[in-house]
C-alpha positions in Angstrom: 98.1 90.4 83.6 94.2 90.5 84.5 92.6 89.0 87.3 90.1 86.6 86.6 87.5 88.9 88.6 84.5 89.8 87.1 81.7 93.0 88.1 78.3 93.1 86.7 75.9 95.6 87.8 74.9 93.4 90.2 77.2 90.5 91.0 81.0 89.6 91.2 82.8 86.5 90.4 86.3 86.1 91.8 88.6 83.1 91.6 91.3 83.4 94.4 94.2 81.4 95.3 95.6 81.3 98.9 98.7 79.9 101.0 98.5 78.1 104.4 101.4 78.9 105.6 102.3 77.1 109.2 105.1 77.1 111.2 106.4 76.8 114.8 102.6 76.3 115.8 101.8 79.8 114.0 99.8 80.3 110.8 100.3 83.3 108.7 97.3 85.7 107.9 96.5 88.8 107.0 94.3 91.5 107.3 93.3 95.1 106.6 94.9 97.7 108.5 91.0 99.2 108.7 89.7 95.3 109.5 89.5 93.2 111.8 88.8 90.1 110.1 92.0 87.8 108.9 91.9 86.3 105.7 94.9 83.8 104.1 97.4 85.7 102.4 96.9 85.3 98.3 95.1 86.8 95.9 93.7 86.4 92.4 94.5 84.4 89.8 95.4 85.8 86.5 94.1 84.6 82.6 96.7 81.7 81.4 98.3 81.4 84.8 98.2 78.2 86.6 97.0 78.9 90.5 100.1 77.4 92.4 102.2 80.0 89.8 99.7 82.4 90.9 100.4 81.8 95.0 104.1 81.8 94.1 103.9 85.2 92.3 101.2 87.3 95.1 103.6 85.9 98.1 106.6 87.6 96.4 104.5 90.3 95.2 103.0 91.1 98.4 105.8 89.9 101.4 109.0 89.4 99.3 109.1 85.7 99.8 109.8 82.6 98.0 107.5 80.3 99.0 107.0 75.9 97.5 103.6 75.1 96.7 103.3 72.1 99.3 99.8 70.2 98.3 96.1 71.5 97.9 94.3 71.7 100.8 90.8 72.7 100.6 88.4 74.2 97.8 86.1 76.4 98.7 83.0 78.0 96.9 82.9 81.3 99.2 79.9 83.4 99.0 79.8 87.2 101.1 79.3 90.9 100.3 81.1 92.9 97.8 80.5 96.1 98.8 77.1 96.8 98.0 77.0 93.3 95.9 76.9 89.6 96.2 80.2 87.6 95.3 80.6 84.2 94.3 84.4 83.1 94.8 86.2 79.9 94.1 89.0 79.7 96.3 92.0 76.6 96.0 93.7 76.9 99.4 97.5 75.7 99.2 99.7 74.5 102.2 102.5 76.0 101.2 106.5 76.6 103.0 109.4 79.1 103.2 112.2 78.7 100.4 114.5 81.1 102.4 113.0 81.9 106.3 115.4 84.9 106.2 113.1 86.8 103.7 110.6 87.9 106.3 109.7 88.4 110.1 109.1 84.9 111.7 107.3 86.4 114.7 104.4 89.3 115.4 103.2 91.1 112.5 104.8 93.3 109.8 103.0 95.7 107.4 103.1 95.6 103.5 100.2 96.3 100.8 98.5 95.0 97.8 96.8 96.2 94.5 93.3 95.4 93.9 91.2 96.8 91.0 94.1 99.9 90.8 93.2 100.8 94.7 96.0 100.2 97.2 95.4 98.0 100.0 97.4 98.6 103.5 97.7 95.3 105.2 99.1 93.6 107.9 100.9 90.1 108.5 100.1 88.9 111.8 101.5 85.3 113.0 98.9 83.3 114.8 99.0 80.5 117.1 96.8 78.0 116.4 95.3 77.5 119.7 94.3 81.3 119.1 92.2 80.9 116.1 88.8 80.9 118.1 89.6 84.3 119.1 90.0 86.1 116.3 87.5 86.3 113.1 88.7 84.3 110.2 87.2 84.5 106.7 86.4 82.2 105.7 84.8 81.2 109.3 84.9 77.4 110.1 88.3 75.9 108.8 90.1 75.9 112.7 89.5 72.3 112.8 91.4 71.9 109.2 94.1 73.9 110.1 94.8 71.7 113.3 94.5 68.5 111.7 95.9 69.2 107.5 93.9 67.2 106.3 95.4 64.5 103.9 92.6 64.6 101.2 91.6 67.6 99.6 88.2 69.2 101.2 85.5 70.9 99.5 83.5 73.8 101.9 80.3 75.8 101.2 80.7 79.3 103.2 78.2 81.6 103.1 78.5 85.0 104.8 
């Protein structure tokens, strides 16, 4: 399968799919082992692969765990450094629930990794209470307020790094 991720000399295009997954007060994120910064877990979509198929298969991929695409959430048109480069990323943001919460740790953080562009990633899964979110950094910044609330029509966000 290939991402739908595209380098030019100059630019990158990425279109990412990622899972809000809350529970007990707690969202799940993750993060770089060398970062601080959270992110939603995810990844990219793939050519001829619908993006809720996509959540299903990087959760399993990446944790081990069966997850049901609950609803779109928000759609964002992310813009931030690539390394040296500028990125332009569409991101669909899914609220999303355990099929089987025996899969994986419900509490703290627990390590795995993913695979982007053939480079291994170290990352952790941290749970996060809600009422914690201002004190971490999240990227994209800004969406505390959407996490609190769900939001029962899908939003549209500009972030710009």
């Amino acid at each position: 399968m290939q991402d739908i991720l595209f380098k030019t000399e100059s630019f990158v295009f990425s279109y990412r799919i990622a899972g809000i997954l809350i529970r007990d007060g707690k969202v799940l994120l993750q993060k770089p082992r060398n970062d601080e910064g959270y992110s939603f877990p995810g990844g990219h979509v793939s050519f001829g692969e619908t993006s809720d198929k996509a959540l299903i298969r990087e959760f399993k991929e990446e944790i081990g765990t069966d997850i049901k695409v609950e609803r779109l959430l928000l759609i964002g048109e992310v813009f931030f450094p690539w390394g040296s480069k500028p990125c332009q990323q569409i991101g669909l943001y899914y609220l999303v629930s355990l099929c089987d919460e025996t899969q994986i740790p419900l509490e703290g953080t627990f390590k795995a990794f993913d695979e982007l562009c053939n480079e291994r990633v170290d990352l952790d899964f941290c749970w996060i209470p809600l009422s914690k979110l201002s004190e971490i950094t999240l990227y994209p910044t800004g969406l505390e307020q959407d996490l609190l609330s769900l939001p029962e029509n899908v939003k549209h966000f500009v972030y710009v790094e």
